[in-house]
N, C-alpha and C positions, 0 to 999 in steps of 0.2 A: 279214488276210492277202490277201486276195481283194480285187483292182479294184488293182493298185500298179502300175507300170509301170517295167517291167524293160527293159533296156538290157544290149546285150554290145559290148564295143570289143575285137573280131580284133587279135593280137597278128600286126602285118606280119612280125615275122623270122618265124611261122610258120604262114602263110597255108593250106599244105595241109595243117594239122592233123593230130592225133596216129596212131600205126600203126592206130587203129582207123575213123580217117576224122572225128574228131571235133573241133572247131571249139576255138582253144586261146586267150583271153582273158581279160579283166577281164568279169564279171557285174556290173550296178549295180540297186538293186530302190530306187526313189523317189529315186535320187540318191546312196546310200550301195552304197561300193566293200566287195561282197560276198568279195572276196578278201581285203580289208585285214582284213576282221573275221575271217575262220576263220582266217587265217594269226597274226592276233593272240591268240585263243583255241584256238591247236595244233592245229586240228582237221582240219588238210591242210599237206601238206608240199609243198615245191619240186622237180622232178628237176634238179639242177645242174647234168646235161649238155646243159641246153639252155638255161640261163642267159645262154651266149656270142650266142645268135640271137634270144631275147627282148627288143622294145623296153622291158617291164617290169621287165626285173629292176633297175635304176637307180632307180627309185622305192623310197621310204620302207619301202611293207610289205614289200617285195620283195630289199632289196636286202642287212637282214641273213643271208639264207638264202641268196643268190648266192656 
């Protein structure tokens, strides 16, 4: 678990991050897109209303829940 190297890629349509101030993108831990796996095994869901400003939601894991 420990020593991998994590990667976040800022989703530009929302740069100033969510009501809480929090940084709103893809997670990657060794290379592997940490979103495409929870969103594939249900275990986090999409808000839709922000679908139209995400450069993500057009991608594959992303785009059945857009």
């Amino acid at each position: 678990m420990f020593g991998k190297k994590g990667e976040l890629d800022v989703d530009n349509g929302q740069r100033r991050g969510d009501r809480f101030g929090r940084e709103i993108g893809v997670v990657y831990c060794d290379g592997i897109n940490v979103n495409e796996k929870v969103m594939n095994n249900h275990l986090a869901t999409i808000l839709t209303e922000y679908c139209d400003i995400s450069e993500f939601s057009s991608k594959n894991w992303a785009k059945p829940y857009c």
